[in-house]
N, C-alpha and C positions, 0 to 999 in steps of 0.2 A: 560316781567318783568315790572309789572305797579305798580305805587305807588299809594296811595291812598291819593286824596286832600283832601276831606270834607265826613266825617260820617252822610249820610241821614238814611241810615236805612231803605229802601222804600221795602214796601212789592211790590214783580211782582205779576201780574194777565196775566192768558194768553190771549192770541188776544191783547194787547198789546204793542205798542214799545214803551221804555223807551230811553230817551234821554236828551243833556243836549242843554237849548235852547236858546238864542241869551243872555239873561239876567243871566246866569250864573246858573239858576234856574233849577232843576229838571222838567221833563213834560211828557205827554205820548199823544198819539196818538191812535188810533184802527187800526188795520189791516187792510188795503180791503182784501178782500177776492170775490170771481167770483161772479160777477155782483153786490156787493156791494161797495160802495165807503169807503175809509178812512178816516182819519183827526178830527176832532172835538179837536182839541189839548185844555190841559188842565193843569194849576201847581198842581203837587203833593207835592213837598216841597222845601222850600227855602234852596240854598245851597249857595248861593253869591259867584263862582267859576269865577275869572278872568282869559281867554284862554291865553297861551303865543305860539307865534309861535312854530312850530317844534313840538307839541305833539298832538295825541289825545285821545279825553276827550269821555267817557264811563260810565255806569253805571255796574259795576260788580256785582258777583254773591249775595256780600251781602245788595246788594242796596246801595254799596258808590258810590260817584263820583271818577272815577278814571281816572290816566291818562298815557298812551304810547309814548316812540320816537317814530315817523313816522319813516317809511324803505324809503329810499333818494337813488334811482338807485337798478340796480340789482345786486348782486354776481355771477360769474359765476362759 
């Protein structure tokens, strides 16, 4: 059950991970893939998302930032 904080709108491409990055900002990264490295990270759009504890923060299917309670212990 995530809410959605901030409307980007960010098109996926694949070989991509999409993420939200220290500065609150949309970003993406390349995959490694076998014998190839990852990284080259890069801003794809400004979303100015301040983290609050206890959630996390995702980029869902429609490219918003969105964000989940953390699961805190297990049920048995």
């Amino acid at each position: 059950m995530a809410e959605v904080v901030a409307k980007t709108g960010v098109k996926k491409e694949s070989g991509y991970l999409y993420y939200l990055d220290k500065n609150g900002n949309v970003s993406r990264s390349q995959m490694a893939r076998a014998g190839k490295g990852g990284g080259n990270a890069e801003k794809v759009a400004d979303a100015g998302v301040t983290r609050e504890a206890g959630y996390l923060y995702f980029i869902d299917k429609n490219g918003d930032v969105a964000r989940s309670p953390m699961a805190r212990g297990r049920k048995k």
